[in-house]
C-alpha positions in Angstrom: -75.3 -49.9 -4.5 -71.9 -47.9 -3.7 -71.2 -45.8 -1.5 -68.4 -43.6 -0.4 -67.3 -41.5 2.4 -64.4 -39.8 3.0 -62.8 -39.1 6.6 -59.0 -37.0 6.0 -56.8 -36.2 8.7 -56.9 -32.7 8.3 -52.4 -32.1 8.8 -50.0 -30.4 7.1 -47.9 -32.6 5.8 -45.8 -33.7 2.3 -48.1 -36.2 0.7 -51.4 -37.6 2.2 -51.5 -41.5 1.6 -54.7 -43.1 0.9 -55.7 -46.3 1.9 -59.6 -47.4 1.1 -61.4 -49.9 3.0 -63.9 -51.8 1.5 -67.0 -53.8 2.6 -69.7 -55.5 1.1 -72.8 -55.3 3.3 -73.8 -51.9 4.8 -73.8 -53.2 8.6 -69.9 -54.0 7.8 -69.6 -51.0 6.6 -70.6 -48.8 9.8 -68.8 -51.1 12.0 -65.5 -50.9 10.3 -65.8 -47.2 9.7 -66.7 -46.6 13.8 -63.7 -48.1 14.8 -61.0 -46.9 12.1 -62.5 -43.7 13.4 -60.9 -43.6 16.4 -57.0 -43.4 15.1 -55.3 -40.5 14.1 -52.5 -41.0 11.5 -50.6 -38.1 10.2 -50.2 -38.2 6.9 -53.2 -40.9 6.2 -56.0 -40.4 4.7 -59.5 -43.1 5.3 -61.6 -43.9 2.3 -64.5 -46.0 2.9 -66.7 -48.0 0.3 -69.6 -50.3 0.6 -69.7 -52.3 -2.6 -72.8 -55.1 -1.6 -72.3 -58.7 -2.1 -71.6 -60.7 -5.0 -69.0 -60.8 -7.1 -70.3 -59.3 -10.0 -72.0 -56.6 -7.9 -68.7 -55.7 -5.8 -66.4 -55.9 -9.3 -68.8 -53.4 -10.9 -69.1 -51.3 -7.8 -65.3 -51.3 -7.4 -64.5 -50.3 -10.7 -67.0 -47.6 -11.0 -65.4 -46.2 -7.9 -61.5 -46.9 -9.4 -62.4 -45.6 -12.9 -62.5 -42.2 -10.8 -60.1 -42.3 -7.7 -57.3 -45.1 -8.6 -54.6 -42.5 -8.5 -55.5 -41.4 -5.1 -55.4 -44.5 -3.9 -52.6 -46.0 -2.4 -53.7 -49.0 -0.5 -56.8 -51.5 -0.4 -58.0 -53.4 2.7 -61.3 -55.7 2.1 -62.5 -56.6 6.1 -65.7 -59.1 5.8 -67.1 -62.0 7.5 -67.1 -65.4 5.6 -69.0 -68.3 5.9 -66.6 -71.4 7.5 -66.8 -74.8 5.7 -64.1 -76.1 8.0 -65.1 -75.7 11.6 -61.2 -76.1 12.7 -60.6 -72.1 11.4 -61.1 -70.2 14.4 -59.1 -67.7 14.6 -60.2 -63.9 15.2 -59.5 -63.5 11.2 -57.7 -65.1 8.7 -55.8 -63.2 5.5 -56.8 -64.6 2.2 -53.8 -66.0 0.0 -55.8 -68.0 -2.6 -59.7 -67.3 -3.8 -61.0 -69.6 -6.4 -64.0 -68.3 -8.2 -67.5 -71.3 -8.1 -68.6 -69.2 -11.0 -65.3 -70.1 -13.8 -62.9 -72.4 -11.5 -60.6 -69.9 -11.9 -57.8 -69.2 -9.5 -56.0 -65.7 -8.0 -53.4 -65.4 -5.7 -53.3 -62.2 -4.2 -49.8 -60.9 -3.6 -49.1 -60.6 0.1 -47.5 -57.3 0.8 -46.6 -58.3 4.5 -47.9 -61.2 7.0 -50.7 -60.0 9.0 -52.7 -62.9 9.7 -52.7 -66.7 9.2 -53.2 -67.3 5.2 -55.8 -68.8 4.1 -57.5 -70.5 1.0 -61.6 -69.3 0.0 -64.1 -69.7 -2.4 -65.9 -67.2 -3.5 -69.3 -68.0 -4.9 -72.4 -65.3 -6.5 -75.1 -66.9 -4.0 -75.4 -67.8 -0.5 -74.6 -71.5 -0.2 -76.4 -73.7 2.4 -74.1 -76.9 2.2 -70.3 -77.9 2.6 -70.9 -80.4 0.1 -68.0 -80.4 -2.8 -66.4 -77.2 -1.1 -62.4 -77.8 -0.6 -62.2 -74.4 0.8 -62.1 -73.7 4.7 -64.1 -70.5 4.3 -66.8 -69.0 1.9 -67.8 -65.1 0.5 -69.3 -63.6 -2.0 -67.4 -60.3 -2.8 -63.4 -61.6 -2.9 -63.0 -62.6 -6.3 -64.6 -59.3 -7.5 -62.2 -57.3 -5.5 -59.4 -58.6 -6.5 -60.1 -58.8 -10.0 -60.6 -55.0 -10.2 -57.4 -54.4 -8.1 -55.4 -56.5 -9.8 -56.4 -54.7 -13.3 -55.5 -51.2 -11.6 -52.6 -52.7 -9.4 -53.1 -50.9 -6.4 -51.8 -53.2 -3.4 -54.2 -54.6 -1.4 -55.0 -57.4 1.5 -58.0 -58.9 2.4 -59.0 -60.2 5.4 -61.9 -62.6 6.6 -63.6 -63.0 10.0 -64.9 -66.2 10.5 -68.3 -66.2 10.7 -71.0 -68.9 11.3 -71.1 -72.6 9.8 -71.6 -72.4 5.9 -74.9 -75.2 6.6 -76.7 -72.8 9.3 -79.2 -70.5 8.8 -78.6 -67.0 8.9 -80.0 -64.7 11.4 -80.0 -61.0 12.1 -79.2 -61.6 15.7 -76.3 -64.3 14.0 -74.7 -61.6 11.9 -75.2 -59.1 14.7 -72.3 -61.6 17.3 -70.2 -61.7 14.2 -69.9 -58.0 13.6 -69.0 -57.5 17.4 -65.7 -59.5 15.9 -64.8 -56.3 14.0 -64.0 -54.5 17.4 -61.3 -57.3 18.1 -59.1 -56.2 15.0 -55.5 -54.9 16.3 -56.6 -51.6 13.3 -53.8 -49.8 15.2 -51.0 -52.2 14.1 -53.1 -53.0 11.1 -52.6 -49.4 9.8 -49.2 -48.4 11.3 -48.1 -51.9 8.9 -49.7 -50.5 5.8 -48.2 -46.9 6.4 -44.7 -48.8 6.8 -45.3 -51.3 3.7 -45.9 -47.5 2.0 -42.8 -46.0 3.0 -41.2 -49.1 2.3 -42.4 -48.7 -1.5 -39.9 -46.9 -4.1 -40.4 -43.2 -5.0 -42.4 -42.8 -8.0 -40.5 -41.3 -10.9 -43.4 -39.6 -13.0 -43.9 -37.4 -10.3 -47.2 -38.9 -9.4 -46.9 -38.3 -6.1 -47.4 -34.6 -6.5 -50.2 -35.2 -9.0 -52.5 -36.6 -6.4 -51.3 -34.6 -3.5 -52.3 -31.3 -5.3 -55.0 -33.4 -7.2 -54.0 -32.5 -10.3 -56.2 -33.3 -13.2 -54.9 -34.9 -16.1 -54.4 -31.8 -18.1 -53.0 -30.2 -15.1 -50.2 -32.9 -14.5 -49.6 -33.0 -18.0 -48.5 -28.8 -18.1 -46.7 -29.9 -14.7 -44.7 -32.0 -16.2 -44.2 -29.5 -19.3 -42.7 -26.9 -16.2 -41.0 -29.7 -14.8 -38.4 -31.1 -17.6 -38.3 -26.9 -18.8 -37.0 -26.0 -15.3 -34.8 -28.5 -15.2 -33.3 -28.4 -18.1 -33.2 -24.2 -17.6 -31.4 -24.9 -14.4 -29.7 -28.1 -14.1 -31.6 -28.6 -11.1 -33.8 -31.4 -9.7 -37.3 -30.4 -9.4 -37.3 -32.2 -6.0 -34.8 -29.3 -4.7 -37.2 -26.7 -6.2 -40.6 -28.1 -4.6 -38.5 -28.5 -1.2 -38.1 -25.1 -0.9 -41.4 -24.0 0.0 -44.8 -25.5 0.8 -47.0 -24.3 -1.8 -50.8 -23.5 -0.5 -52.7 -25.3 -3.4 -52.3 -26.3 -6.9 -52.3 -23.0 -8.4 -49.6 -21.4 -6.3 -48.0 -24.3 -7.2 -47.9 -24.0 -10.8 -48.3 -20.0 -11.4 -45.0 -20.3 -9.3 -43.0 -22.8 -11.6 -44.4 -21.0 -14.7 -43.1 -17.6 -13.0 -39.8 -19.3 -11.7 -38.7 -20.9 -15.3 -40.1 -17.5 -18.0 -39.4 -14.2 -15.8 
């Protein structure tokens, strides 16, 4: 089950950034979505996607959803509560530095583009798990691995953050799960996103020019002819292309390119 909904900060402005948040139960979801609602970022655009739990379920999801949008995205935040194995983790959320998958054994260490929260280690399993027993981890999910399998393939920077929700041995309640959400409303989403949008700027400029390609959402065919234009003009010219698409701000993508075409053969 997937699904996707777009909310864009409707400004003028030189490239809109992209960063996708991603939950894996539907109640997370509408939660998240209510309070990243309430900012206003020029310049950034909110992506939201529900992907369900398990890992196999929320890899699938993910990379039906990358397959089509991976070069409009620019960041990845996964926000979910996790079951807590060690009762001593109890802070508001904890960022995840190490998963280890109970399906294979195997190991990722998500890269940590800055320092949001205290790192963590987590296990991330494909069924709800009842008991602490044999469980090094301080905190359990069901989605983790999965997510950053698929991100890692498409390397797209991402962080993933846990709230701590009940003891791994309890049962689970809807009036449980319904407390833990209220956690979401905690989050600082404010300093959150203004990090992200730095980390971004931070970032080197592309060189293929694919910033343009997903600001004008150029198709593949349609980059391709851009970049036919673009080493023509400059060669014609001498000029960097940068100088010519600073002149002006072109309305859409085929003012755009009629108006390179016209620029380099009249």
């Amino acid at each position: 089950m997937l699904g996707v909904y777009f909310s864009a900060l409707l400004y003028r402005v030189p490239y809109m950034k992209t960063i996708l948040f991603l939950t894996a139960h539907p109640s997370e979801q509408k939660v998240l979505a209510s309070h990243i609602k309430q900012y206003s970022f020029p310049g950034i655009r909110f992506q939201f996607a529900n992907l369900w739990m398990g890992n196999f379920q929320a890899l699938a999801s993910l990379i039906r959803l990358l397959e089509k949008e991976h070069e409009t995205i620019d960041f990845v935040v996964n926000i979910g509560l996790a079951w807590v194995v060690d009762t001593s983790y109890t802070d508001l959320c904890y960022q995840i530095a190490r998963i280890v998958s109970a399906a294979n054994g195997r190991e990722i260490l998500p890269p940590q583009p800055f320092h949001f929260a205290p790192l963590v280690s987590l296990l991330s399993v494909e069924k709800e798990v009842r008991s602490r027993e044999s469980i090094l981890e301080p905190l359990v999910d069901m989605e983790s691995y999965g997510i950053a399998f698929a991100l890692e393939k498409y390397q797209i920077p991402y962080l993933l953050l846990k709230i701590p929700a009940d003891d791994v041995s309890k049962p689970r309640t809807k009036e449980m799960m319904g407390l833990f959400l209220g956690k979401f409303s905690m989050i600082p989403y404010n300093h959150l996103i203004t990090t992200i949008e730095q980390y971004l700027q931070s970032l080197p400029p592309s060189d293929d020019l694919m910033d343009i390609k997903k600001q004008y959402r150029l198709t593949f065919a349609e980059h391709q002819i851009f970049l036919s234009y673009v080493r023509s003009y400059e060669a014609i010219t001498g000029k960097s292309i940068r100088e010519f698409l600073a002149q002006a701000e072109w309305t859409n993508k085929k003012h755009l390119l009629t108006t390179l075409h016209d620029t380099i053969y009249s």
